[in-house]
PDB file of N, CA, C and O in Angstrom, chain B, residues numbered from 101:
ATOM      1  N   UNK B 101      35.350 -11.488   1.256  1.00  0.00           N
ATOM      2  CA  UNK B 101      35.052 -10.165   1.769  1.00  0.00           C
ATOM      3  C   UNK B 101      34.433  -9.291   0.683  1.00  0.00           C
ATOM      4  O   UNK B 101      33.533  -8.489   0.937  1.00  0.00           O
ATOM      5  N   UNK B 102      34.928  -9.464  -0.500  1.00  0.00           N
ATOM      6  CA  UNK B 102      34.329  -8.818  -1.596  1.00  0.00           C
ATOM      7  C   UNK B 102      32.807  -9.011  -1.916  1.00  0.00           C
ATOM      8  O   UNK B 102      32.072  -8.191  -2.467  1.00  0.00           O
ATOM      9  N   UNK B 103      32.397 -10.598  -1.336  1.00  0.00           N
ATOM     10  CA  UNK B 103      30.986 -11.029  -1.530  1.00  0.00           C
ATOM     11  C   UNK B 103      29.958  -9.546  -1.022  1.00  0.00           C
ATOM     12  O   UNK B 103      29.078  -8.868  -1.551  1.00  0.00           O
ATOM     13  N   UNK B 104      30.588  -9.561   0.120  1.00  0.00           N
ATOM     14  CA  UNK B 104      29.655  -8.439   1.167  1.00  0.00           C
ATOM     15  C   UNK B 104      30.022  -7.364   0.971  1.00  0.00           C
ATOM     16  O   UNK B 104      29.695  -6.646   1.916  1.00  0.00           O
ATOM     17  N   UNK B 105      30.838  -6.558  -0.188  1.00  0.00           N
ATOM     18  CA  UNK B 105      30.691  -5.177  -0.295  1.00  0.00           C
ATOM     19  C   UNK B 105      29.666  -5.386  -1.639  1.00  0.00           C
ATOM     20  O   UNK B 105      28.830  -4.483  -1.682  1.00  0.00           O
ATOM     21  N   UNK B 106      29.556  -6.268  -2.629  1.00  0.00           N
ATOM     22  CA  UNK B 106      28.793  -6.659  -3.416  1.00  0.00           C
ATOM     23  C   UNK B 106      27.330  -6.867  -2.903  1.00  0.00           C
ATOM     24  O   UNK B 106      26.394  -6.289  -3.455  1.00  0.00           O
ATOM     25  N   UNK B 107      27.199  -7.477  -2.125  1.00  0.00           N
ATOM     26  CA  UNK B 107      25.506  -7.408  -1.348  1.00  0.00           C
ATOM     27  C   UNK B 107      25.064  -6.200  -0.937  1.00  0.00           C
ATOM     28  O   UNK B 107      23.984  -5.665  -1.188  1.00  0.00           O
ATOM     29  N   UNK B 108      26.238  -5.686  -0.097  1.00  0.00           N
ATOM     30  CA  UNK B 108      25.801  -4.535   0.456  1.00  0.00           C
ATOM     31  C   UNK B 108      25.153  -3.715  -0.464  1.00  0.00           C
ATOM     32  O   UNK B 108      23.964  -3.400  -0.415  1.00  0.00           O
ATOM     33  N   UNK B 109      26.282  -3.247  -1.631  1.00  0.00           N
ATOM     34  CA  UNK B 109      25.970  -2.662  -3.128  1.00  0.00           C
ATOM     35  C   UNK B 109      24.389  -2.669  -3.246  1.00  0.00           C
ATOM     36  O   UNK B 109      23.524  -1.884  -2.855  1.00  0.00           O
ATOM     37  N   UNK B 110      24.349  -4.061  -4.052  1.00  0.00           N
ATOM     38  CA  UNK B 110      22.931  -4.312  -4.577  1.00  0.00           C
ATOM     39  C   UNK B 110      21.833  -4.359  -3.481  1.00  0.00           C
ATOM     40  O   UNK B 110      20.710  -4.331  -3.985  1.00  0.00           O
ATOM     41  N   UNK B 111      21.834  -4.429  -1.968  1.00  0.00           N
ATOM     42  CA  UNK B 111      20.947  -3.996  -1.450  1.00  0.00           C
ATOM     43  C   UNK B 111      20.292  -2.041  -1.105  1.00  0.00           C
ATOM     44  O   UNK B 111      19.253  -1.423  -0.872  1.00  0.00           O
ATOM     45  N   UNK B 112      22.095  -1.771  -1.339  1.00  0.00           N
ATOM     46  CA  UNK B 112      21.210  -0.442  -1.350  1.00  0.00           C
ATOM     47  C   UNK B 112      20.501  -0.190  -2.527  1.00  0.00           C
ATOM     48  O   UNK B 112      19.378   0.314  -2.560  1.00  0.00           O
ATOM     49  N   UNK B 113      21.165  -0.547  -3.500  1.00  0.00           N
ATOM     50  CA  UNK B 113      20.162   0.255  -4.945  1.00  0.00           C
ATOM     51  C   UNK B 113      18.911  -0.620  -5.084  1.00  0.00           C
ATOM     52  O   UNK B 113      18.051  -0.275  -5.895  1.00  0.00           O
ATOM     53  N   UNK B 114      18.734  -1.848  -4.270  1.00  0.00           N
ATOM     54  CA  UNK B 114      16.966  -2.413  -4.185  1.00  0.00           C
ATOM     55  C   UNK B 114      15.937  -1.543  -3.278  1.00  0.00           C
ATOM     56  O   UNK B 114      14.726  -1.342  -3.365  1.00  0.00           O
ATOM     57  N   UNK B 115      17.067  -1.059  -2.255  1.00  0.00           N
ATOM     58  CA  UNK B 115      15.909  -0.381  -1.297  1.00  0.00           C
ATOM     59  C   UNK B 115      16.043   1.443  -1.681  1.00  0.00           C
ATOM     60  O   UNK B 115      15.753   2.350  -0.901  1.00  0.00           O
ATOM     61  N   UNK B 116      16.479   1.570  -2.868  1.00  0.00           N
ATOM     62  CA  UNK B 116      16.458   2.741  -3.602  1.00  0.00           C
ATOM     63  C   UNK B 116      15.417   2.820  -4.607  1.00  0.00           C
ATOM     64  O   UNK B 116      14.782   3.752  -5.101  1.00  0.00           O
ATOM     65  N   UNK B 117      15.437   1.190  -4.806  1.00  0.00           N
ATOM     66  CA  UNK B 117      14.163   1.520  -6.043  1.00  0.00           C
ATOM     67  C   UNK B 117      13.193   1.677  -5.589  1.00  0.00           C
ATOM     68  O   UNK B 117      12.314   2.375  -6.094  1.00  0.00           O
ATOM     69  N   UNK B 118      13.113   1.151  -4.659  1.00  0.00           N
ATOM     70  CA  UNK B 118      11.753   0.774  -3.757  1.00  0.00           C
ATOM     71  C   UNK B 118      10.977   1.792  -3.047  1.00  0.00           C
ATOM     72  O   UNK B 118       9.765   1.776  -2.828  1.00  0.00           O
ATOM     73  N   UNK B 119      12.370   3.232  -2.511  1.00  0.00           N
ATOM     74  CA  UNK B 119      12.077   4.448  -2.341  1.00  0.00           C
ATOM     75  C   UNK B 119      11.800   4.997  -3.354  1.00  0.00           C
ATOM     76  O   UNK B 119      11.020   5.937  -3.197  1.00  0.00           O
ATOM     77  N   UNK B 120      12.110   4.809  -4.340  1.00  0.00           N
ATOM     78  CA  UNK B 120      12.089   6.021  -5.377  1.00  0.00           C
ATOM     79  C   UNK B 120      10.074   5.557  -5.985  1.00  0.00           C
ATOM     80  O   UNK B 120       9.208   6.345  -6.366  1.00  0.00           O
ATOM     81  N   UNK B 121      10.010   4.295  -5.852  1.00  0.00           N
ATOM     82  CA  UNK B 121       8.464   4.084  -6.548  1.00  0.00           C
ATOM     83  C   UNK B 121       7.955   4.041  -5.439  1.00  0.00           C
ATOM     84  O   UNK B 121       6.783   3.813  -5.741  1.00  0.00           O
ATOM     85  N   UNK B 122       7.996   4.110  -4.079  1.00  0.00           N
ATOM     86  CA  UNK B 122       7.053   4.584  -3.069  1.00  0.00           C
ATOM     87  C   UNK B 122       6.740   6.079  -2.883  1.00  0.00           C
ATOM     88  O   UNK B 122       5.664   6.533  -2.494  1.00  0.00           O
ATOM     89  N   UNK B 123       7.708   6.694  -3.177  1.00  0.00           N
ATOM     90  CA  UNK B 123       7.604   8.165  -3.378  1.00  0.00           C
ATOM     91  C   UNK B 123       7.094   8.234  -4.442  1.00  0.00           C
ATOM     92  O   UNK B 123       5.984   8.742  -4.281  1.00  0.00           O
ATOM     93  N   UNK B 124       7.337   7.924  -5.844  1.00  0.00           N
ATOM     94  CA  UNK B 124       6.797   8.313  -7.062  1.00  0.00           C
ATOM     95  C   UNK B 124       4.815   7.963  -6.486  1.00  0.00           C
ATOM     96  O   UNK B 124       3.866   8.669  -6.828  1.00  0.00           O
ATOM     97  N   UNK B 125       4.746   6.891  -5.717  1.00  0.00           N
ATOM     98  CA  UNK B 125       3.189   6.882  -5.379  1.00  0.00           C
ATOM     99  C   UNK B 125       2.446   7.546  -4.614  1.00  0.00           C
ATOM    100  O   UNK B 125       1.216   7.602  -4.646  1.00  0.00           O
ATOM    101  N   UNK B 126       3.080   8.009  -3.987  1.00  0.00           N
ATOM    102  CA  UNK B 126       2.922   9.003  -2.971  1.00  0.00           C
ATOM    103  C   UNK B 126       2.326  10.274  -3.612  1.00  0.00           C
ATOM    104  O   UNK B 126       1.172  10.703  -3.608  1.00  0.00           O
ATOM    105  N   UNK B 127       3.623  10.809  -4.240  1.00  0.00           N
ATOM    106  CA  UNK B 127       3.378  11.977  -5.336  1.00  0.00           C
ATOM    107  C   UNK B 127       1.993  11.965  -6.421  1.00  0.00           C
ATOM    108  O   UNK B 127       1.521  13.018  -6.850  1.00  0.00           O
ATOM    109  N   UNK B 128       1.485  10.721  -6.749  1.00  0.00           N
ATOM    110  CA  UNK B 128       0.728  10.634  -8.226  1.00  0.00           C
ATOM    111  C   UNK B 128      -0.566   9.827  -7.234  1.00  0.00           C
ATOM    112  O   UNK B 128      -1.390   8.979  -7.576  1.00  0.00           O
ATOM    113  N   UNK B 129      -0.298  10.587  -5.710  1.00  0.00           N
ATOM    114  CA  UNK B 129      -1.752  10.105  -4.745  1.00  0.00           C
ATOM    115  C   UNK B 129      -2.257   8.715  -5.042  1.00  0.00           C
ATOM    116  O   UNK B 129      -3.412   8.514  -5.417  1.00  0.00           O
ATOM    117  N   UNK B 130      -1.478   7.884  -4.887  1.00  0.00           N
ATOM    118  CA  UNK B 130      -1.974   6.202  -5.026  1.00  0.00           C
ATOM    119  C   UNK B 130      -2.610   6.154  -3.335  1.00  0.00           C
ATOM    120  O   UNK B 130      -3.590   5.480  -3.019  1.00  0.00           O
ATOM    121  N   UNK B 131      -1.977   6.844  -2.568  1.00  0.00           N
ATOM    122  CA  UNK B 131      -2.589   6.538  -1.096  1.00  0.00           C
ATOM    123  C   UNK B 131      -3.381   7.804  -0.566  1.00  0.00           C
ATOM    124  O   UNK B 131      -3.260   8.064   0.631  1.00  0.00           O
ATOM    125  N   UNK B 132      -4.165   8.597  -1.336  1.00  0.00           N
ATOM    126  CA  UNK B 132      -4.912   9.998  -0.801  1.00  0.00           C
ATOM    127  C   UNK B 132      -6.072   9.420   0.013  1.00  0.00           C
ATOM    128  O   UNK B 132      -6.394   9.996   1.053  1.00  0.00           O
ATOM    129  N   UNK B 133      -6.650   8.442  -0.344  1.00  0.00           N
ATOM    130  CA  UNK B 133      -8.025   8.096   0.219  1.00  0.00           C
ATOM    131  C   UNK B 133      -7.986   6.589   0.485  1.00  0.00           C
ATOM    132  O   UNK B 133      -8.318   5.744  -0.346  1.00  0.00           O
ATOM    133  N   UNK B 134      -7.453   6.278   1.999  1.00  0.00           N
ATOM    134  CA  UNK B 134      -7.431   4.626   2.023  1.00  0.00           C
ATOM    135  C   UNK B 134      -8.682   4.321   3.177  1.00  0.00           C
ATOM    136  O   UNK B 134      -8.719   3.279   3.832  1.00  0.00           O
ATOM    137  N   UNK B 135      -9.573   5.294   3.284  1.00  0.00           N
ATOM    138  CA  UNK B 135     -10.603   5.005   4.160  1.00  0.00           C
ATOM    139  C   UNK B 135     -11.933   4.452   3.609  1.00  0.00           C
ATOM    140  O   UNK B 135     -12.569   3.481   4.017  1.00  0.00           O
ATOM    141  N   UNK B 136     -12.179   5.193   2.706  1.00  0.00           N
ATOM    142  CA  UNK B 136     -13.550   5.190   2.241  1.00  0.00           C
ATOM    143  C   UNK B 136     -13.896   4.181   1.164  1.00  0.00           C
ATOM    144  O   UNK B 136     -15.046   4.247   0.732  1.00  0.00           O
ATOM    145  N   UNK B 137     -13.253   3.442   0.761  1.00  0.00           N
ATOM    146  CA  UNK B 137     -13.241   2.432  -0.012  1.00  0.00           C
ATOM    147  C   UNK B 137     -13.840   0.822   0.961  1.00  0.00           C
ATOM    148  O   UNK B 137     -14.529  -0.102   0.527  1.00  0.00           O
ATOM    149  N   UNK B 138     -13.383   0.970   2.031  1.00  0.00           N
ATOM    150  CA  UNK B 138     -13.729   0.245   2.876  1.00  0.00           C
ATOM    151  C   UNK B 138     -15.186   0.390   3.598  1.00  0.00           C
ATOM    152  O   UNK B 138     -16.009  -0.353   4.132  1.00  0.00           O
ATOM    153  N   UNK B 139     -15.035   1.701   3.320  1.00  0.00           N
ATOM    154  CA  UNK B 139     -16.942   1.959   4.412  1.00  0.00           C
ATOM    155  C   UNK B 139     -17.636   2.268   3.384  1.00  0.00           C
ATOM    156  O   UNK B 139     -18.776   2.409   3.825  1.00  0.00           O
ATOM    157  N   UNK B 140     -17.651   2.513   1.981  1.00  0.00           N
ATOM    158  CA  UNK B 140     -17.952   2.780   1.458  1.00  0.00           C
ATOM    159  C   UNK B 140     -19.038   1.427   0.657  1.00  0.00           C
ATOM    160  O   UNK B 140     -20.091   1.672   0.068  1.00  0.00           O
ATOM    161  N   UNK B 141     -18.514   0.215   0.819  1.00  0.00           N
ATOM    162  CA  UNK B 141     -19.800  -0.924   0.944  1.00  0.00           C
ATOM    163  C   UNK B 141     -21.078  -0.732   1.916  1.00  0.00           C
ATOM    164  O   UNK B 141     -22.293  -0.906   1.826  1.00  0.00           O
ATOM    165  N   UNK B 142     -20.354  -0.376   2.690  1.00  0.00           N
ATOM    166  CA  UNK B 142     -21.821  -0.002   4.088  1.00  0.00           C
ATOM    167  C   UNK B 142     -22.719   0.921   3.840  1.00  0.00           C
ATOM    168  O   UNK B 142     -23.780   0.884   4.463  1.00  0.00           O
ATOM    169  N   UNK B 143     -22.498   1.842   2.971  1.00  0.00           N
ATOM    170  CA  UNK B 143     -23.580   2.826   2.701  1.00  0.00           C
ATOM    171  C   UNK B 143     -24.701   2.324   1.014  1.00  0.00           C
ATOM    172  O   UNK B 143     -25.832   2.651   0.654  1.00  0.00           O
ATOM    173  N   UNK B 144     -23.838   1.600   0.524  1.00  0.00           N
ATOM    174  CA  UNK B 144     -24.554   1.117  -0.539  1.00  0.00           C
ATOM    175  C   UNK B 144     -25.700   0.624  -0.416  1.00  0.00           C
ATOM    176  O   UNK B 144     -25.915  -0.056   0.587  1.00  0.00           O
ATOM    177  N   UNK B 145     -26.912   0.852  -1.536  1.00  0.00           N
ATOM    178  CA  UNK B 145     -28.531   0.828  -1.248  1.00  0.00           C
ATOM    179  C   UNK B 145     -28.946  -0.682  -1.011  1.00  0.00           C
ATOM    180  O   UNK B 145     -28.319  -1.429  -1.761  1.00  0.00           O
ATOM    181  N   UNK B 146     -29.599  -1.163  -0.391  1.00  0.00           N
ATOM    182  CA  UNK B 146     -29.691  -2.582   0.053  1.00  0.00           C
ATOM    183  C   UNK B 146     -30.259  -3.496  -1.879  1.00  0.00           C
ATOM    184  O   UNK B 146     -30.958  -2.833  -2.646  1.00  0.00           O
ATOM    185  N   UNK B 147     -29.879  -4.674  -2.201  1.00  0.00           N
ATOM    186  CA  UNK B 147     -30.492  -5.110  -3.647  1.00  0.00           C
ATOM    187  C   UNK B 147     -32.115  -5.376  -3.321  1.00  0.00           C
ATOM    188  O   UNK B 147     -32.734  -5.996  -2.456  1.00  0.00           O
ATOM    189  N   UNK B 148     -32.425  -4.647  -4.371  1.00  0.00           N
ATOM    190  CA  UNK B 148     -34.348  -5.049  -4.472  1.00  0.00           C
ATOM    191  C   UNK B 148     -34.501  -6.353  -4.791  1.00  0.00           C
ATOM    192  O   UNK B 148     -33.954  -6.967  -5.707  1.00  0.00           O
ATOM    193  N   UNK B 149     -35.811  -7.016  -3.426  1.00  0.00           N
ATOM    194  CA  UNK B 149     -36.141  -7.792  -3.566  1.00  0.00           C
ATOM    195  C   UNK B 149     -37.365  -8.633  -4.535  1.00  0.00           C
ATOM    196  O   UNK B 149     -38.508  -8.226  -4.741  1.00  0.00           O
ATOM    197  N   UNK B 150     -36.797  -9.807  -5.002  1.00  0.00           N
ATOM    198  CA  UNK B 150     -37.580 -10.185  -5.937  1.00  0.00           C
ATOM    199  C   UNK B 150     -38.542 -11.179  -5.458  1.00  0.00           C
ATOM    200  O   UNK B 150     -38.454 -12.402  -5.566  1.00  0.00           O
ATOM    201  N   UNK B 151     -39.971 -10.123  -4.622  1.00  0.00           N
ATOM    202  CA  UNK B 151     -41.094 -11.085  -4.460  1.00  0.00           C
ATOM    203  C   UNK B 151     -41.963 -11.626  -5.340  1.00  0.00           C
ATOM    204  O   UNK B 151     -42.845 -12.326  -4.843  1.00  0.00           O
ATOM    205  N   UNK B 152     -41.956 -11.513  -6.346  1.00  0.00           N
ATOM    206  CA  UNK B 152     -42.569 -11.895  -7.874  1.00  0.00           C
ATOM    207  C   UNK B 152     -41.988 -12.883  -7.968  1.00  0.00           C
ATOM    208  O   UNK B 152     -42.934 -13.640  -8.185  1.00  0.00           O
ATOM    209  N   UNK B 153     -40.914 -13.648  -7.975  1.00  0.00           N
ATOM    210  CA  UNK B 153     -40.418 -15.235  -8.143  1.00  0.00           C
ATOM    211  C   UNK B 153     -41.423 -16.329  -7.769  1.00  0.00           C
ATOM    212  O   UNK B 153     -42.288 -16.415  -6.897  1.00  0.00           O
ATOM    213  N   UNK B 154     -41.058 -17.011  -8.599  1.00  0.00           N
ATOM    214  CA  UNK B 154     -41.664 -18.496  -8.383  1.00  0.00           C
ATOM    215  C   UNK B 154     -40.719 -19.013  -8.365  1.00  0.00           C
ATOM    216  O   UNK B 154     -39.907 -19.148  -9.281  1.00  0.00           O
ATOM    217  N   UNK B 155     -40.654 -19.656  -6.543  1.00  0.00           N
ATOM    218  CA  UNK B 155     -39.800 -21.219  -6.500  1.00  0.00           C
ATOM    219  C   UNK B 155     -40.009 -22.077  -7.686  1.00  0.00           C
ATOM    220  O   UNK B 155     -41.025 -22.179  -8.373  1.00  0.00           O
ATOM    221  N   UNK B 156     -38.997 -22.608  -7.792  1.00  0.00           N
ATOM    222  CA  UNK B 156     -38.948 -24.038  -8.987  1.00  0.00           C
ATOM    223  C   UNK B 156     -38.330 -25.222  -8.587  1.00  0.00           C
ATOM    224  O   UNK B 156     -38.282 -26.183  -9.354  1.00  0.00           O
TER     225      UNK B 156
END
């Protein structure tokens, strides 16, 4: 019985840490902008083409 007040224990203070550095990311804006990183390939200028090559 002691096993499971011992688990219990150490599961809360895992899902404490886990709050405490999801909040700490939160706070220091790790998640302010999760859009534009993604569309943000799509607007990029197309690469210049190199018609001056010679096949080899």
């Amino acid at each position: 019985m002691s096993v499971i007040f011992l688990l219990i224990a150490a599961s809360t203070v895992v899902a404490g840490v886990f709050l405490a550095a999801f909040i700490h990311a939160v706070r220091h804006g790790q998640y302010d902008d999760d859009r534009s990183p993604a569309v943000r390939m799509l607007h990029d200028p197309a690469p210049p083409s190199n018609e001056n090559t010679v096949d080899r």
